[in-house]
VOBA-1610 file (N, C-alpha, C; in pm, whole numbers, padded with zeros to 5 digits, always signed):
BEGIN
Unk+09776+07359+26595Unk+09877+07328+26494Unk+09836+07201+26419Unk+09878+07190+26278Unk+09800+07108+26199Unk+09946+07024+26187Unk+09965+06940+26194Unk+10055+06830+26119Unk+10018+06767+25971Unk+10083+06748+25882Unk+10044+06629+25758Unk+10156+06577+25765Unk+10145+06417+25752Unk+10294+06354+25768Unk+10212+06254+25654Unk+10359+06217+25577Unk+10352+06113+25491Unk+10248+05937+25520Unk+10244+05915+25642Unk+10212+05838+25717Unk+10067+05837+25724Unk+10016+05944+25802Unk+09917+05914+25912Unk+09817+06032+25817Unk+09886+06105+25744Unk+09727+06249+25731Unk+09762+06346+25820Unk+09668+06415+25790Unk+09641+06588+25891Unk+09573+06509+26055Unk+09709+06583+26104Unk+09671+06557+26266Unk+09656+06724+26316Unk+09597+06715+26389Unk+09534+06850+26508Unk+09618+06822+26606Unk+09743+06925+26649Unk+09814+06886+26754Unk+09802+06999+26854Unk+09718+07042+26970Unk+09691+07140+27047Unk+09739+07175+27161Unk+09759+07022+27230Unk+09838+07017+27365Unk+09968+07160+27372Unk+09985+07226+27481Unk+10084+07325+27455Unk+10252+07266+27504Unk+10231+07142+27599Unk+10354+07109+27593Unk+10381+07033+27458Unk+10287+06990+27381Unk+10369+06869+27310Unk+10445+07024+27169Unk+10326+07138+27130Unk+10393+07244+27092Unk+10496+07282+27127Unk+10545+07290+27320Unk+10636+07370+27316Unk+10789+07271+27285Unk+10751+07154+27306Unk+10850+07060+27273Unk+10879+07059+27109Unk+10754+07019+27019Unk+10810+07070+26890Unk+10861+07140+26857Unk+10850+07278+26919Unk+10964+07408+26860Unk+11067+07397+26931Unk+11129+07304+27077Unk+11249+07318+27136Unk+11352+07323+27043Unk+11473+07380+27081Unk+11592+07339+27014Unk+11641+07172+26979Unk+11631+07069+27098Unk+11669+06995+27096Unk+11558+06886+26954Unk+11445+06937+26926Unk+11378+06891+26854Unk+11415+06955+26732Unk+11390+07064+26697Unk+11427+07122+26608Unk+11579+07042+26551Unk+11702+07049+26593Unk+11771+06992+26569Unk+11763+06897+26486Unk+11746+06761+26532Unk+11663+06620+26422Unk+11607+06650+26275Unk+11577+06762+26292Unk+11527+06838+26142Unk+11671+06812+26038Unk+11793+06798+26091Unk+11928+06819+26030Unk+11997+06701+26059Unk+11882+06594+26096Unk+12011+06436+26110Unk+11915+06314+26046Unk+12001+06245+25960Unk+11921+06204+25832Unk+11897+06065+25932Unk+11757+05987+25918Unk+11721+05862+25970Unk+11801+05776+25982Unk+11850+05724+25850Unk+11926+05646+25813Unk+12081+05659+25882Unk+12142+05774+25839Unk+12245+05797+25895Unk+12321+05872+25722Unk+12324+05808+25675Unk+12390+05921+25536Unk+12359+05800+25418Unk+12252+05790+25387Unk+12220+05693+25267Unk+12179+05754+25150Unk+12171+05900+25146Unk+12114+05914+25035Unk+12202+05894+24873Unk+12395+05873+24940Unk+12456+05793+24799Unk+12425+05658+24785Unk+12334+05569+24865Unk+12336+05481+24824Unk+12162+05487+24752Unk+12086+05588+24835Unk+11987+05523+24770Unk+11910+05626+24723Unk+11951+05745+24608Unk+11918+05887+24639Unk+11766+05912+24647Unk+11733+06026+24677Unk+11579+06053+24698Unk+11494+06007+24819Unk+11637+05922+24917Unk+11535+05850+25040Unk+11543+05902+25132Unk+11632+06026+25170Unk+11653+06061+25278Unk+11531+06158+25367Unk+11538+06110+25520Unk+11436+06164+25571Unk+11473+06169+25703Unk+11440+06272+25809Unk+11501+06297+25892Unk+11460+06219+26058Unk+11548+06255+26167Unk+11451+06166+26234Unk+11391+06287+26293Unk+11334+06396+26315Unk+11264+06501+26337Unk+11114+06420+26302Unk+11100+06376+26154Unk+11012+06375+26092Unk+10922+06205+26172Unk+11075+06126+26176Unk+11007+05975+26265Unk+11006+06018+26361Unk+11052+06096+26463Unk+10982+06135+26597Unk+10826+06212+26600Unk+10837+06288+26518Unk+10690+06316+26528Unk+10604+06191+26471Unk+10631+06140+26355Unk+10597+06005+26349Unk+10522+05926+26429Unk+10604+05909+26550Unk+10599+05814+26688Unk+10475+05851+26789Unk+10495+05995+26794Unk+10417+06055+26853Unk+10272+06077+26806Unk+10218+06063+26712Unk+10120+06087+26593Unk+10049+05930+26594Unk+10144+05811+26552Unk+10114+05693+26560Unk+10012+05690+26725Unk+10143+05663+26828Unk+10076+05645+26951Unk+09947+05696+26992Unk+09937+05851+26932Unk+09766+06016+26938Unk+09656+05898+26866Unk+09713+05857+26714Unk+09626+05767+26685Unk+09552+05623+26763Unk+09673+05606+26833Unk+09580+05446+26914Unk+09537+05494+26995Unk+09472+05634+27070Unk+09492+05669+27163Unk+09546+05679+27367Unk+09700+05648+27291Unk+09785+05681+27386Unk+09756+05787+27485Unk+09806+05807+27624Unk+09771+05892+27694Unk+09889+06034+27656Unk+09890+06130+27696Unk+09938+06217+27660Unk+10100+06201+27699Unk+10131+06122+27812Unk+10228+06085+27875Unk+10298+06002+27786Unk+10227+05941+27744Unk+10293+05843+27637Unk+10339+05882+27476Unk+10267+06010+27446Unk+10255+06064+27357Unk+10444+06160+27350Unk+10431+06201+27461Unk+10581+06270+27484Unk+10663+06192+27486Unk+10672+06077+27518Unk+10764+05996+27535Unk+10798+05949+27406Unk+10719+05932+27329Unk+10742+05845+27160Unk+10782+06017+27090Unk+10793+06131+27150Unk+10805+06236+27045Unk+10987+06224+27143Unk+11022+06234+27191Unk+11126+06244+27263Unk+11248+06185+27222Unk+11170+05995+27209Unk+11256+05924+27243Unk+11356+05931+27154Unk+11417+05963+27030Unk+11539+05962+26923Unk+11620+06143+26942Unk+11596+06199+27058Unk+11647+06325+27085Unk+11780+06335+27099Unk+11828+06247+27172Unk+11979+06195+27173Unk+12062+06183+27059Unk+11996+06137+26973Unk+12084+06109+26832Unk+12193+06201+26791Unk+12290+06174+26778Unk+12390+06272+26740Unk+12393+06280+26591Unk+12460+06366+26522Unk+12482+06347+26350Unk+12482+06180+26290Unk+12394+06226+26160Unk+12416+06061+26104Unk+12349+05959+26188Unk+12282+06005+26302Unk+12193+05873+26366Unk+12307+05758+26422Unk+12283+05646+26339Unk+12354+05501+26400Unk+12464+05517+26377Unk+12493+05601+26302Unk+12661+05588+26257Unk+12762+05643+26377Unk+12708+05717+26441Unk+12797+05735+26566Unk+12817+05551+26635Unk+12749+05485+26670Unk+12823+05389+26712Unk+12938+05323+26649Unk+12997+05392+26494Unk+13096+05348+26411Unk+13213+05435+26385Unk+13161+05539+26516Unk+13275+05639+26522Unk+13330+05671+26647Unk+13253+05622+26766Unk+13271+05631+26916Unk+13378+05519+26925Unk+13331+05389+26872Unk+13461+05238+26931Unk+13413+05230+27057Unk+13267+05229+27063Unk+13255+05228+27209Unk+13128+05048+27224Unk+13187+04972+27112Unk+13166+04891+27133Unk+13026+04819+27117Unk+12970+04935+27047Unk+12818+04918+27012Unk+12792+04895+26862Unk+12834+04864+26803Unk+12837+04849+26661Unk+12720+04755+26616Unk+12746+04640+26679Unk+12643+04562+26665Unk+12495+04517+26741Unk+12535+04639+26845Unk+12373+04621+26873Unk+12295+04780+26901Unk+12404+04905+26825Unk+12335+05003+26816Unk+12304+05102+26885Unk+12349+05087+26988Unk+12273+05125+27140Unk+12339+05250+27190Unk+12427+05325+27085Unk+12504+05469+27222Unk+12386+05540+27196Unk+12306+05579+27119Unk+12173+05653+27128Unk+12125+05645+27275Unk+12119+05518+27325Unk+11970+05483+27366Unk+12127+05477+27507Unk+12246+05435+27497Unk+12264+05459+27647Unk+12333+05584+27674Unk+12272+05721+27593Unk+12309+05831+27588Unk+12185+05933+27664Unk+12094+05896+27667Unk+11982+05912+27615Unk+11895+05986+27771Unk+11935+05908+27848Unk+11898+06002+28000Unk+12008+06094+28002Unk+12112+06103+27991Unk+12199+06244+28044Unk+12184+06302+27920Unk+12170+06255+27811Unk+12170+06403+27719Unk+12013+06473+27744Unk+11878+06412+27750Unk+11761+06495+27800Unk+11828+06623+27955Unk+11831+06529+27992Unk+11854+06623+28191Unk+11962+06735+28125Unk+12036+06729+28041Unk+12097+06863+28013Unk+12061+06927+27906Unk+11897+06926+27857Unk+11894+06971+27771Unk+11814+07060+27820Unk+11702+07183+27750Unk+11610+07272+27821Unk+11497+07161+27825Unk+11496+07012+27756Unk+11386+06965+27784Unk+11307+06936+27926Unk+11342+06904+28003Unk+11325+06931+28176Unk+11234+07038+28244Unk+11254+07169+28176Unk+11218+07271+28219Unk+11122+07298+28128Unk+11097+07279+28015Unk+10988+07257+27980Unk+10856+07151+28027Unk+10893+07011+28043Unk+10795+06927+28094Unk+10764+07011+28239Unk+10879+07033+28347Unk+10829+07101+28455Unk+10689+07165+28431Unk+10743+07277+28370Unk+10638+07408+28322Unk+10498+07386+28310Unk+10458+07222+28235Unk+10375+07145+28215Unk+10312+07057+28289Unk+10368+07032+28422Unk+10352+06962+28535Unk+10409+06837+28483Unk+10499+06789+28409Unk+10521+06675+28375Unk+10678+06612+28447Unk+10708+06534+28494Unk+10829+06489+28537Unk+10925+06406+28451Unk+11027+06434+28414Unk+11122+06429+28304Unk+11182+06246+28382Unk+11175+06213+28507Unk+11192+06097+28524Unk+11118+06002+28519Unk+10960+06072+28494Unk+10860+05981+28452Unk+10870+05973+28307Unk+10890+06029+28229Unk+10869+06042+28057Unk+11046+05930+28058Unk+11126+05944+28080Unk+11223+05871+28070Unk+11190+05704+28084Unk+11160+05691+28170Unk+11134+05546+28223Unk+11027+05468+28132Unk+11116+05399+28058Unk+10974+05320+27951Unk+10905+05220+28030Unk+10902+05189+28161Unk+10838+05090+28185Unk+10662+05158+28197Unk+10656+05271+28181Unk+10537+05331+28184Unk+10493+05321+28052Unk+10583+05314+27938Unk+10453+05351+27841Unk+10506+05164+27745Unk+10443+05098+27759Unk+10468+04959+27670Unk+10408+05000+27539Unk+10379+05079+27481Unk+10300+05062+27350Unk+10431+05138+27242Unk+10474+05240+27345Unk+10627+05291+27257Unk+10737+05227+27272Unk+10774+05111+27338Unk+10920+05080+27327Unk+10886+04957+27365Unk+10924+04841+27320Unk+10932+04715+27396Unk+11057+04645+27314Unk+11138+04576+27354Unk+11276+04492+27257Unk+11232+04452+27148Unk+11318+04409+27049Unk+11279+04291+26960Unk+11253+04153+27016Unk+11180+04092+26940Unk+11073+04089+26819Unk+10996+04156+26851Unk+10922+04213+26964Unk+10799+04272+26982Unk+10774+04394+26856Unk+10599+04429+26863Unk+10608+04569+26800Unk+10592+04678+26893Unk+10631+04773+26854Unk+10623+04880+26925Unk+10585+05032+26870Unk+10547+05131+26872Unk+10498+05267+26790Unk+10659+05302+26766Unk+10772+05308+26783Unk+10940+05365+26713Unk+10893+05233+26573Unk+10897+05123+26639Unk+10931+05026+26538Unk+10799+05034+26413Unk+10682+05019+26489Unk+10593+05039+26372Unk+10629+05145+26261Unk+10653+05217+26342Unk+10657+05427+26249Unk+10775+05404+26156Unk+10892+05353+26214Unk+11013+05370+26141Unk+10994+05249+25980Unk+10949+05123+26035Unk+10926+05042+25958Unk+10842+05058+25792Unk+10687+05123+25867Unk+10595+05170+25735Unk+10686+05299+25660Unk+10743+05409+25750Unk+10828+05532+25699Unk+10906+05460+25605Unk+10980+05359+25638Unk+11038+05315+25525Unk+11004+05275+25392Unk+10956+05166+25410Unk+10849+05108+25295Unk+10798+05210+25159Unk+10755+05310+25293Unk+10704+05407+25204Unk+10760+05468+25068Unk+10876+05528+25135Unk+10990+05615+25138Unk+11070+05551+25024Unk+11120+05458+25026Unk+11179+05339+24916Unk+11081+05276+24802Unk+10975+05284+24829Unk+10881+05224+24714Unk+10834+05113+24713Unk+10826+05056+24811Unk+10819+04957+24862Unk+10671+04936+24958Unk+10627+05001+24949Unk+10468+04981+25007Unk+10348+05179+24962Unk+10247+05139+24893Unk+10199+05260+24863Unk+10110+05268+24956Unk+10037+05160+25004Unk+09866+05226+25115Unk+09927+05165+25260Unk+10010+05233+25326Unk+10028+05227+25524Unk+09903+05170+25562Unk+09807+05204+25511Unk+09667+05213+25577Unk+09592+05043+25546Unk+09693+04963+25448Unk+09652+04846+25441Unk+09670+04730+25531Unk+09802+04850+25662Unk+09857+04768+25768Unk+09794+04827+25904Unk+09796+04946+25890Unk+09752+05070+26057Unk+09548+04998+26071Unk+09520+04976+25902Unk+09369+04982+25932Unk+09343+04802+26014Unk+09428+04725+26051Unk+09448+04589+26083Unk+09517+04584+26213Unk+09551+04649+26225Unk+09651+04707+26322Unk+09580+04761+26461Unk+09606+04691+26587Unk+09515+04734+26677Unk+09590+04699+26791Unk+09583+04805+26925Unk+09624+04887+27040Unk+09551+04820+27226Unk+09606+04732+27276Unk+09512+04707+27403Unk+09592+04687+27498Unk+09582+04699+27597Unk+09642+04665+27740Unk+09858+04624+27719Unk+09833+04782+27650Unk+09981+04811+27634Unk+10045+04684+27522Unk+09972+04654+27386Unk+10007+04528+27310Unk+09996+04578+27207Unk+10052+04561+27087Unk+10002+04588+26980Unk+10055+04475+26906Unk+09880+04471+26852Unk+09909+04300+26740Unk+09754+04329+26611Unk+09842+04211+26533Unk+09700+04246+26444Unk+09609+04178+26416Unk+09485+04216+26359Unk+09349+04175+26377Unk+09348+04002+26325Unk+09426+03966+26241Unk+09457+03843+26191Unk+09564+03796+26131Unk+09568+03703+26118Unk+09724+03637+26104Unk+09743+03656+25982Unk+09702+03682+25851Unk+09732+03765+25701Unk+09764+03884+25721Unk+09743+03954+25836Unk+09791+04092+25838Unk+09950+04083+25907Unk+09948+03974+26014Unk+10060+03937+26082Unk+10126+03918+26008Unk+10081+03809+25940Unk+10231+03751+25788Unk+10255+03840+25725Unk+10178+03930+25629Unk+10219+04036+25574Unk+10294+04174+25615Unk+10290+04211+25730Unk+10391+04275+25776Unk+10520+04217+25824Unk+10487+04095+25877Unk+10669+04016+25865Unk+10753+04008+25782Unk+10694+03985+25647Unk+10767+03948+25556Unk+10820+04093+25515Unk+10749+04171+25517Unk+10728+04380+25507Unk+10907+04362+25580Unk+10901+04341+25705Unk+10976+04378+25813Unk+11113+04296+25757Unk+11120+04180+25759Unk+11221+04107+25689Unk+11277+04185+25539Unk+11171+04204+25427Unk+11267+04223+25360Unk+11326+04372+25375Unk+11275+04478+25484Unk+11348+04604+25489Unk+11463+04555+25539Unk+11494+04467+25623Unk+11614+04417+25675Unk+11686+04377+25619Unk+11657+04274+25533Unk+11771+04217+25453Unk+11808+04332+25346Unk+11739+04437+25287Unk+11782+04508+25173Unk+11813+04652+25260Unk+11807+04714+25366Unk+11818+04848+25398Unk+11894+04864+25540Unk+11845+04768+25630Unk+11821+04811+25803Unk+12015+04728+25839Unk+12015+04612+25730Unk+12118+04516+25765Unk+12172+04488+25682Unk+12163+04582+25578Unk+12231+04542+25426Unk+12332+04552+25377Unk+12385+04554+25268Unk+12532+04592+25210Unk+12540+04720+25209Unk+12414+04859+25156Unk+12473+04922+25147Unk+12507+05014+25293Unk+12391+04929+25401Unk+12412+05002+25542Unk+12532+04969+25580Unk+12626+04883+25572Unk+12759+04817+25591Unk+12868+04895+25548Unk+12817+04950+25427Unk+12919+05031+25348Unk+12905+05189+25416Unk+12787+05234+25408Unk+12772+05390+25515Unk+12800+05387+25621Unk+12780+05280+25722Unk+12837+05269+25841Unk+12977+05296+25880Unk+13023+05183+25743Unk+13164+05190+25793Unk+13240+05364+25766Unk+13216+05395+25627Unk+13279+05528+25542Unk+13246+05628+25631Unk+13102+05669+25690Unk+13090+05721+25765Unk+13155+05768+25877Unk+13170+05644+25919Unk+13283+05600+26066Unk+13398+05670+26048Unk+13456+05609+25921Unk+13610+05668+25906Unk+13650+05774+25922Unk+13550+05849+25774Unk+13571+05977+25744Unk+13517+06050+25890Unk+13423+06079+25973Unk+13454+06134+26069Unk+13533+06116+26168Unk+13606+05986+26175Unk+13664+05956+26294Unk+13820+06011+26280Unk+13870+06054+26136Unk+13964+06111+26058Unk+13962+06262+26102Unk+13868+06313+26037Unk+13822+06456+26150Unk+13842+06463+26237Unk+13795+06407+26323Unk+13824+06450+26496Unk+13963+06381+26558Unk+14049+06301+26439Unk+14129+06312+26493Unk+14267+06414+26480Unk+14228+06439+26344Unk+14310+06557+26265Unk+14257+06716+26349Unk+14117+06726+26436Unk+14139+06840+26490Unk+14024+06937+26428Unk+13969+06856+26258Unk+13891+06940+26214Unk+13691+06958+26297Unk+13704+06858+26350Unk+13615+06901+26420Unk+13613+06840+26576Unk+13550+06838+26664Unk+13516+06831+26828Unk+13400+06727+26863Unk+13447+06670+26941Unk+13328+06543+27000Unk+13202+06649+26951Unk+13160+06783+27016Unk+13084+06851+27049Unk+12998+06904+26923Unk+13088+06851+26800Unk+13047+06934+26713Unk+12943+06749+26642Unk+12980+06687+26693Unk+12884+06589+26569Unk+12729+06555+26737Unk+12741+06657+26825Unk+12592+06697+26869Unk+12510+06829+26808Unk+12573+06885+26674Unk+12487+06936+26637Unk+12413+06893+26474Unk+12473+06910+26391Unk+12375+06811+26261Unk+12484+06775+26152Unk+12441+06712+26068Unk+12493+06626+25958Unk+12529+06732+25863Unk+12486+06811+25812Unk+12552+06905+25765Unk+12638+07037+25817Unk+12600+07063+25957Unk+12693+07130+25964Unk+12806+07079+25996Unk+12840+06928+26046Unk+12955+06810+26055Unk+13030+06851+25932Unk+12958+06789+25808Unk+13016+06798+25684Unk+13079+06973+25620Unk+12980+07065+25663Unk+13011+07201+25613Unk+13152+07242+25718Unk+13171+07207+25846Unk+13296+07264+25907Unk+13429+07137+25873Unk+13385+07053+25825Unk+13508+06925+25775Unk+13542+07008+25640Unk+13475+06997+25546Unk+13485+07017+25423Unk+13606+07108+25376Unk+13665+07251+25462Unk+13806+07318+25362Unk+13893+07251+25412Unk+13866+07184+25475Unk+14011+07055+25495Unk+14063+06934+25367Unk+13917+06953+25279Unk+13944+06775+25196Unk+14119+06851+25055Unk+14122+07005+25045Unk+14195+06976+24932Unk+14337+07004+24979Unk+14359+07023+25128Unk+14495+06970+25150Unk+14524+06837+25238Unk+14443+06797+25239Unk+14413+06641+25314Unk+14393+06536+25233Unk+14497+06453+25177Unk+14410+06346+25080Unk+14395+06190+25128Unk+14418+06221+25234Unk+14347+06083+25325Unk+14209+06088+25342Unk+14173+06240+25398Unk+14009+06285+25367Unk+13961+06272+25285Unk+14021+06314+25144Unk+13965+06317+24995Unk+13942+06181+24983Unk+14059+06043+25005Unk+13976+05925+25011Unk+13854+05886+25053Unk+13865+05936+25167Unk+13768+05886+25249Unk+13613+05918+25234Unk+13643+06048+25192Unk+13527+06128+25130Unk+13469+06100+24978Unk+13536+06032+24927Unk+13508+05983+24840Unk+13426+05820+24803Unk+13482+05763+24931Unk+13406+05668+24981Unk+13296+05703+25028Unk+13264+05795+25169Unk+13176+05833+25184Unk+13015+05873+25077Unk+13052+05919+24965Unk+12962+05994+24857Unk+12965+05889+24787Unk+12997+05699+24843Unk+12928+05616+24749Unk+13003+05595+24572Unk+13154+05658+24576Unk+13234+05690+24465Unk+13296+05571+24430Unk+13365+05529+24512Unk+13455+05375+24542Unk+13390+05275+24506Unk+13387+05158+24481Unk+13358+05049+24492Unk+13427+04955+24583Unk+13286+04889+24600Unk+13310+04795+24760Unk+13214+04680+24741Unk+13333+04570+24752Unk+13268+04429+24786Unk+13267+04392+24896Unk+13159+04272+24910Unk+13166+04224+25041Unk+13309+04102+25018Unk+13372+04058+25036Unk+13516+04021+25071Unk+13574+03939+25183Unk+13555+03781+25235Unk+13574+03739+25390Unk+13688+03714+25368Unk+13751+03711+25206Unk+13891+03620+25208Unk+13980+03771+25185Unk+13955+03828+25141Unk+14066+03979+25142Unk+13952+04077+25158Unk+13972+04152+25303Unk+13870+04290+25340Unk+13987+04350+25426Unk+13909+04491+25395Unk+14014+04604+25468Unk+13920+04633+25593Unk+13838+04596+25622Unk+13725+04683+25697Unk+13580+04547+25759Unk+13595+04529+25832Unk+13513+04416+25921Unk+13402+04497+25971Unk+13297+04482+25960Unk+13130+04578+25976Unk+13077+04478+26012Unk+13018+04511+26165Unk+12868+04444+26187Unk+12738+04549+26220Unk+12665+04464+26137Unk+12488+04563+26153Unk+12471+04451+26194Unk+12338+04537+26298Unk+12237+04499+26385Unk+12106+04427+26281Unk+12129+04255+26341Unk+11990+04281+26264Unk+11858+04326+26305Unk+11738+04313+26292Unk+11609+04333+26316Unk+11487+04228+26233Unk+11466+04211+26345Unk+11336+04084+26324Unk+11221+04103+26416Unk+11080+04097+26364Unk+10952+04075+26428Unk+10904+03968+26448Unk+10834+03953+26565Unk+10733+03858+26604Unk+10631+03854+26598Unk+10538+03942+26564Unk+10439+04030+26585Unk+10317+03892+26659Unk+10239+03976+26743Unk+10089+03904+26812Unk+10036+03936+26675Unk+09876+03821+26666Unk+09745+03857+26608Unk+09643+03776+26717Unk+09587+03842+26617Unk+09416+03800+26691Unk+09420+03667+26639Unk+09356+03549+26716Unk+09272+03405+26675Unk+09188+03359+26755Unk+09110+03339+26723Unk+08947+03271+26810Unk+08968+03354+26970Unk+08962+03453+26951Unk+08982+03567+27081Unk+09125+03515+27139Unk+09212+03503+27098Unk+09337+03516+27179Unk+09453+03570+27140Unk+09549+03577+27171Unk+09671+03642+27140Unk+09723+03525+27070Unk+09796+03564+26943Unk+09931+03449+26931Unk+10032+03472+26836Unk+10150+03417+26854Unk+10260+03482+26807Unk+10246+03419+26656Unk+10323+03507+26563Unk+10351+03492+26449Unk+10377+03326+26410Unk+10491+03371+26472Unk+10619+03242+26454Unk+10521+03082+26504Unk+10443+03091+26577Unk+10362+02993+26617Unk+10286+02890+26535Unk+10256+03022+26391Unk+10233+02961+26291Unk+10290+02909+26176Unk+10433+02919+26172Unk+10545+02898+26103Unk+10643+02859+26123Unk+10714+02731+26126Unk+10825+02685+26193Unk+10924+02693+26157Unk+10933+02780+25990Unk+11076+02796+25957Unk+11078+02952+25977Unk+10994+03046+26041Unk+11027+03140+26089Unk+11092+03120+26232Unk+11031+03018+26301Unk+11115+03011+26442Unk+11226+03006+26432Unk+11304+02939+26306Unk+11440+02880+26296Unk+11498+03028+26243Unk+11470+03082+26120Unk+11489+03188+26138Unk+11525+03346+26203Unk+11429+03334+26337Unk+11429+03373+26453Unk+11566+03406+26540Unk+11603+03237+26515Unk+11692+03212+26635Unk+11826+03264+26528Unk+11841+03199+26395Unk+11932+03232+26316Unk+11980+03366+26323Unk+11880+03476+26336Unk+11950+03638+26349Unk+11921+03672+26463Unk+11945+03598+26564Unk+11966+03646+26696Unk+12104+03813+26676Unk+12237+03753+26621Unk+12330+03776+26602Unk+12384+03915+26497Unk+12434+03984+26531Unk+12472+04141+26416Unk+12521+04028+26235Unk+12490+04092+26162Unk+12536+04051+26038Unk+12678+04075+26047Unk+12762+04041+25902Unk+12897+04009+25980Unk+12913+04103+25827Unk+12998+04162+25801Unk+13040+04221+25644Unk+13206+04220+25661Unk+13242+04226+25549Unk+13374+04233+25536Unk+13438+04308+25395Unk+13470+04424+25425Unk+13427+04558+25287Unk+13587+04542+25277Unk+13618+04523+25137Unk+13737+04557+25038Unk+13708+04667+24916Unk+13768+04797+24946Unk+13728+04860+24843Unk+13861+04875+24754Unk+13782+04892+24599Unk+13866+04902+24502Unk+13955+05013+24509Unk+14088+05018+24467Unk+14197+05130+24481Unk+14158+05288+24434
//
């Protein structure tokens, strides 16, 4: 099987588990839940699925050459995602808003009940080994670190928005060792920080992610409480969420608001002295390693108003949305 991804080029993908995992249901799925979570009213033409950043992940890692073990694990890891991606933490109230996380503490019980299990079996592979990131450091490590989710999702963006045309001016600098990934020199380091910062301040932590987060939130959380749809139903995709809500909006006009917000219609300021609606995004910040006179060293090492910086977005951004009548 041939892959071409926006990213990386024509990959040769042969392995038969990592095939039989691409065609699973639970993969397949992601094909129908937008990265972002529902941005394309704010930013049309950007939408992209996370189907597409999971294979992404997996492709990245084939490239540094990751072991195959590790390779499943970066194709896996966003399987959990329910409709809309992050925006479920703005519809659960389960307290994750600002640091994002029902994905990721969803994320072992939704695999073990999925057919994914019985597939790795089949493969000789153990579904409690592919779970456990302490095995693969090159796909997951916290912030600031980099990691193959964070690399993939980061350049995907760039891309995607217009905001960077040659990936290959960062992947070709870009280098893989004893579970680390840092780059060949500190111009490549700086230049992807600043890469990483401004997706943050304009996309990852921005106004208009503040505004989808929240509308998002509503308008489904309006649904499931009115009956029009089922916890069960925003585990299957973003449009079919929206296609079984939808003959509800023209005798519902709390929906019709809301939905109207949703599609980016409304206008919305940010507002601390009169807001209807208090939003925190997660921020995101890098540290990234480079190479110097053979050693490792952190970004920030070389910059002291990035350290301060650093410490400054420890913390979720704070928004405060008043929309116009």
């Amino acid at each position: 099987m041939q892959i071409e991804d926006r990213i990386y080029g024509k990959t040769d993908v042969d392995e038969p588990v990592l095939l039989d995992l691409l065609a699973s249901p639970s993969l397949q799925r992601l094909k129908g839940i937008d990265q972002a979570g529902f941005f394309e009213p704010h930013f049309p033409g950007t939408a992209h699925s996370r189907y597409e950043h999971s294979v992404g992940v997996m492709l990245l890692l084939r490239r540094y050459q990751a072991d195959i073990a590790e390779q499943i694990a970066g194709l896996l890891h966003d399987v959990s995602h329910s409709a809309f991606s992050h925006c479920a933490d703005y519809v659960m109230d389960n307290g994750t808003q600002g640091t994002q996380s029902h994905q990721d503490d969803v994320h072992e019980q939704y695999v073990k009940n999925s057919e994914i299990p019985a597939i790795l079996d089949r493969h000789a592979f153990s579904v409690d080994y592919i779970l456990d990131d302490a095995h693969f450091p090159l796909k997951e490590k916290e912030l600031p670190d980099l990691c193959a989710d964070r690399l993939d999702y980061s350049l995907r963006s760039a891309v995607i928005f217009g905001d960077l045309e040659e990936p290959d001016a960062y992947l070709n600098n870009l280098k893989a060792a004893d579970g680390q990934w840092f780059f060949a020199d500190l111009e490549s380091a700086r230049n992807y920080t600043r890469l990483f910062h401004y997706l943050n301040e304009n996309y990852y932590s921005g106004l208009p992610s503040a505004k989808m987060f929240r509308t998002v939130g509503d308008y489904i959380k309006h649904a499931l409480r009115q009956g029009y749809i089922t916890p069960a139903d925003f585990y299957t995709t973003d449009g079919a969420v929206l296609e079984k809500i939808a003959p509800h909006l023209a005798s519902d006009t709390r929906l019709r608001l809301l939905y109207e917000r949703l599609q980016n219609r409304i206008p919305c300021s940010n507002n601390p002295s009169d807001f209807e609606a208090e939003v925190l995004c997660k921020n995101r910040l890098v540290d990234p390693l480079y190479l110097e006179d053979g050693k490792l060293q952190r970004f920030s090492s070389s910059d002291s108003s990035y350290q301060e910086l650093l410490l400054n977005m420890r913390e979720p951004k704070r928004y405060y949305l008043k929309f116009e009548s």
